[in-house]
Backbone as CSV, one residue per row, in Angstrom:
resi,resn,N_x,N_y,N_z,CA_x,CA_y,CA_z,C_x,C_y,C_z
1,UNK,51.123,-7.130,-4.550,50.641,-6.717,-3.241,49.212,-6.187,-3.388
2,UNK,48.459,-6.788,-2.396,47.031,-5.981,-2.789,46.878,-4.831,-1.553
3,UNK,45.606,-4.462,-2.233,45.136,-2.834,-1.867,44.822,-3.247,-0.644
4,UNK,44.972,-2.731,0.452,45.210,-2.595,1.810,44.141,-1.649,3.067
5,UNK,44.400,0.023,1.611,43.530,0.650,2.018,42.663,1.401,1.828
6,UNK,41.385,0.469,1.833,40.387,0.649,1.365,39.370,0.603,2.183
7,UNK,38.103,1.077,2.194,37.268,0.648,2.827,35.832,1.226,2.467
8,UNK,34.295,0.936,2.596,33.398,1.263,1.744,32.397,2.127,2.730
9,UNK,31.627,2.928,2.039,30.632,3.756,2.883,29.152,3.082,2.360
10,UNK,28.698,2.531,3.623,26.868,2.176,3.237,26.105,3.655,3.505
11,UNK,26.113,3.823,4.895,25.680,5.530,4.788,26.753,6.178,5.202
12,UNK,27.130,7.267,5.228,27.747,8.549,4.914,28.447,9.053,6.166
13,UNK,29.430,8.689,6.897,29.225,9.807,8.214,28.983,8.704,9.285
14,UNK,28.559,7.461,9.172,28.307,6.747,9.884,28.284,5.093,10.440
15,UNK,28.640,4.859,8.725,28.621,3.400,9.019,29.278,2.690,7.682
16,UNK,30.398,1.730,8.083,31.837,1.632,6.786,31.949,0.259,6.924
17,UNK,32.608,-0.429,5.866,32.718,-1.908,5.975,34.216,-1.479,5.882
18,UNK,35.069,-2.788,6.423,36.511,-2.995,5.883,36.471,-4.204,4.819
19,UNK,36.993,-4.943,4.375,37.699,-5.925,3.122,37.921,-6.580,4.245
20,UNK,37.529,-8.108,4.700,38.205,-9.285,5.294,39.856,-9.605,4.873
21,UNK,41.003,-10.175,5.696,41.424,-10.889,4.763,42.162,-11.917,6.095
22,UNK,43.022,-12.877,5.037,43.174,-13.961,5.995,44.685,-13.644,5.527
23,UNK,45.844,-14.298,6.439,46.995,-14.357,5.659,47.706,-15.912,4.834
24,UNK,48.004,-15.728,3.890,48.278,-16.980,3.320,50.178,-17.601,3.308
25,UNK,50.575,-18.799,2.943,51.566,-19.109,2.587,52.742,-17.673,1.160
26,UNK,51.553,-16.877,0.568,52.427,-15.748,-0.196,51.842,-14.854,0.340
27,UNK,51.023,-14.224,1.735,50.713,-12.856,1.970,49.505,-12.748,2.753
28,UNK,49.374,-11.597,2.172,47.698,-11.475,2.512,46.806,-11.817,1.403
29,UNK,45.351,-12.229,1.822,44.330,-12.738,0.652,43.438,-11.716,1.180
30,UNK,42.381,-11.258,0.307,41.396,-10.262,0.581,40.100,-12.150,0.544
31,UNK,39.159,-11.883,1.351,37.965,-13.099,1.236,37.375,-12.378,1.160
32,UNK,36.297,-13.141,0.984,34.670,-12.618,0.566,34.608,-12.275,2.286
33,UNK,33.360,-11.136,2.139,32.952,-10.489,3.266,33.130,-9.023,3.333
34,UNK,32.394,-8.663,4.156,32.975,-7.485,5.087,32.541,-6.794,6.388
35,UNK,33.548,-6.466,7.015,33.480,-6.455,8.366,32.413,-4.715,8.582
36,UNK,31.426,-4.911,9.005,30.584,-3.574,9.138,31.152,-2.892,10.110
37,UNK,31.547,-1.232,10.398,31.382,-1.220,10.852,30.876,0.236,11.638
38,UNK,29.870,0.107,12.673,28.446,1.327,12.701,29.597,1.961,13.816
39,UNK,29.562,4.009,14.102,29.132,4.630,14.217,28.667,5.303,14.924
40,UNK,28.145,5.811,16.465,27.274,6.261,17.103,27.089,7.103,16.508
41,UNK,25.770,7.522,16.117,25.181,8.946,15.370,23.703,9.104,15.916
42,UNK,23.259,10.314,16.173,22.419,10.642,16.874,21.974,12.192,17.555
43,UNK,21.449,12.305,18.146,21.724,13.757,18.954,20.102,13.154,20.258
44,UNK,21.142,13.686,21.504,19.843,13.562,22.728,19.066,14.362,22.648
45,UNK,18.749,15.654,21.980,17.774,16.086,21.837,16.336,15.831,20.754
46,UNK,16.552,14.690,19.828,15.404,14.492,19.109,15.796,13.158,18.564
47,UNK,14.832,12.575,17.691,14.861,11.224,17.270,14.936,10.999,15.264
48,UNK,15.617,12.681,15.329,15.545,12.249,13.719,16.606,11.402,13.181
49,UNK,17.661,10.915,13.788,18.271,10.330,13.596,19.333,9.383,14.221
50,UNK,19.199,7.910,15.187,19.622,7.594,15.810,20.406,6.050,15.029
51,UNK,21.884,6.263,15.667,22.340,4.801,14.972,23.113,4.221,16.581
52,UNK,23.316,2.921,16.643,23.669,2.004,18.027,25.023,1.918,17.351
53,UNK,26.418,2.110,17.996,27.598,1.725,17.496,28.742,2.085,18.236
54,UNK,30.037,1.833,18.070,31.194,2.284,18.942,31.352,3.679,18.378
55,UNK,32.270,4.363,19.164,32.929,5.717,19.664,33.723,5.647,18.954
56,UNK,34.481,6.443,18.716,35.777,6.730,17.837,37.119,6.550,18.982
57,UNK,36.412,6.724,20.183,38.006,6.777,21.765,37.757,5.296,21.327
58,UNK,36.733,4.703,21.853,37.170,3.106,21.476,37.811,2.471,20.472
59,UNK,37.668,3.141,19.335,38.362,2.158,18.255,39.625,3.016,18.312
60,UNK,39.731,4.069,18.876,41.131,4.308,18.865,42.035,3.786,19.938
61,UNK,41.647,3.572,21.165,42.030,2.746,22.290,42.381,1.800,21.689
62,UNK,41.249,0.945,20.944,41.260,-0.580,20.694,42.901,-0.879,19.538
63,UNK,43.054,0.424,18.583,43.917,0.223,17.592,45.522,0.907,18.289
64,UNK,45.446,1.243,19.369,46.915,1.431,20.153,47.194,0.283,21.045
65,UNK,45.904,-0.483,21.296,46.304,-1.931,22.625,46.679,-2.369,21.116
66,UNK,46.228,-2.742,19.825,46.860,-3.728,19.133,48.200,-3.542,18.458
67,UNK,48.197,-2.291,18.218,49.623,-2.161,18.079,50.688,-2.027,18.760
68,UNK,50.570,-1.545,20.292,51.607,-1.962,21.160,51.209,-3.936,21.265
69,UNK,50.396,-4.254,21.360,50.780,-5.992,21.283,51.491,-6.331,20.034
70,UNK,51.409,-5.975,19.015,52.680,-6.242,17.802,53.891,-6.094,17.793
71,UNK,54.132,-4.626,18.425,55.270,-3.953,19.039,56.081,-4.622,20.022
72,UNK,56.351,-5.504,19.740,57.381,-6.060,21.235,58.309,-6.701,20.434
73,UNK,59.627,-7.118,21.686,60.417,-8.102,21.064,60.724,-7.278,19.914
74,UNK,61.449,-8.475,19.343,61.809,-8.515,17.392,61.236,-7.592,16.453
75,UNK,59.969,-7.518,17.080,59.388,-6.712,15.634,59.124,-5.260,16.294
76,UNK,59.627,-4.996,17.605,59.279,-3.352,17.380,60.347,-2.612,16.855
77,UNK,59.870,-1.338,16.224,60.249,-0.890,15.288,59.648,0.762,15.553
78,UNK,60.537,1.544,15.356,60.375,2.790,15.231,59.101,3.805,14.789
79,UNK,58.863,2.759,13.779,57.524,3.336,12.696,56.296,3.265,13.065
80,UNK,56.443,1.729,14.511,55.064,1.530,14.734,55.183,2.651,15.791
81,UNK,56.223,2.763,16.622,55.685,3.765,17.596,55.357,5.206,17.696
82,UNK,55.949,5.224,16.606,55.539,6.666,15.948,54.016,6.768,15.979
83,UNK,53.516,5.625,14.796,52.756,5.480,14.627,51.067,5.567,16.254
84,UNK,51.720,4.622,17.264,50.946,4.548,18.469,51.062,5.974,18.813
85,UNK,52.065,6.980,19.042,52.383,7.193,19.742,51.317,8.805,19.099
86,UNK,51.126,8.907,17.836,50.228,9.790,16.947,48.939,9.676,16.966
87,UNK,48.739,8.098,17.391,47.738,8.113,17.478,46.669,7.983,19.188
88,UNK,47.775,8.326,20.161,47.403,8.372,21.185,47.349,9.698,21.152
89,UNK,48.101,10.923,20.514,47.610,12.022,20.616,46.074,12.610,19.913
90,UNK,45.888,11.982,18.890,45.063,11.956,18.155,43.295,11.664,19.658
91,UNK,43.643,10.635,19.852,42.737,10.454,21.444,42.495,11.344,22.423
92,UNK,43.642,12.290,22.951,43.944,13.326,23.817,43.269,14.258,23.114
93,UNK,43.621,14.684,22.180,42.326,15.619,21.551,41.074,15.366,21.349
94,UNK,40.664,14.437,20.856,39.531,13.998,21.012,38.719,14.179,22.136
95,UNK,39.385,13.057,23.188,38.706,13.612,25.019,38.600,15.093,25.374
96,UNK,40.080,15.477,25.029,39.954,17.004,24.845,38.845,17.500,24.902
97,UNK,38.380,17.508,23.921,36.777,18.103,23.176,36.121,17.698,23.671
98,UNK,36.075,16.208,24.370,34.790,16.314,24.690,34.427,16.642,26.074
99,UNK,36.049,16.769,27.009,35.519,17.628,27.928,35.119,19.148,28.154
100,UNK,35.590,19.671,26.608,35.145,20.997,26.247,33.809,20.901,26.080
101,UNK,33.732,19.963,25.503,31.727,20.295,24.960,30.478,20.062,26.309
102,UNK,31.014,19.336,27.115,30.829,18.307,28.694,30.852,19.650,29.316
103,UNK,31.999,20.572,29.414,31.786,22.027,30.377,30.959,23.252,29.828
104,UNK,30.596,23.087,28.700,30.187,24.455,28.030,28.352,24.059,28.149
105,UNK,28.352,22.080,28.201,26.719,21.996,28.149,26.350,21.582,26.788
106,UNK,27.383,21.587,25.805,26.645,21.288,24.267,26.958,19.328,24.022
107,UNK,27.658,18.956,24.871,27.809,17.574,24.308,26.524,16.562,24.407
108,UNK,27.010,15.729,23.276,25.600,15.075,22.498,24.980,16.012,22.445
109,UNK,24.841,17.517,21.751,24.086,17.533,20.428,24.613,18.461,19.581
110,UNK,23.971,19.169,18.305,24.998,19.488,16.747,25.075,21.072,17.076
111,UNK,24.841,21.387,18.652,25.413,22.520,18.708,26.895,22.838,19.322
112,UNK,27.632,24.076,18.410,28.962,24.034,18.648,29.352,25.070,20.097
């Protein structure tokens, strides 16, 4: 069985590749490649450091629509919904915060 989970840091905090893979007749294959992926990093108050990239609600949105589409029929299973169901809380906090930071006046930038 290969390594699954892994994934690499180009910069720090902001921007990660995953391992491609395809599935084969015995599994999964890892291919050449890797999937980048950036980040929003930045702050609206100055330009020392700006990167263009998705949100963290999005890729967490994006990774509960795909696992409830796996989840059906035959193959749902307890573990995945656990799984969705952790990681939709995981989201709720998130928004959470950021309607905390949205009422207090500090969102988008590195003050707490």
């Amino acid at each position: 069985m290969i390594e699954t989970r892994k994934y690499y840091t180009d910069k720090e905090g902001s921007t990660y590749g995953l391992p491609c893979y395809k599935v084969t007749e015995v599994g999964l294959e890892e291919v050449l490649g890797v999937q980048e992926i950036k980040f929003v990093k930045g702050n609206i108050e100055g330009e020392e450091f700006r990167q263009s990239g998705i949100i963290t609600e999005n890729l967490l949105a994006m990774l509960i629509g795909h696992l409830k589409f796996l989840n059906q029929g035959e193959l749902s299973n307890r573990q995945t919904s656990i799984a969705i169901t952790n990681l939709e809380i995981a989201l709720m906090w998130i928004e959470e915060r950021k309607r905390d930071r949205l009422k207090r006046g500090v969102l988008g930038t590195y003050k707490k």
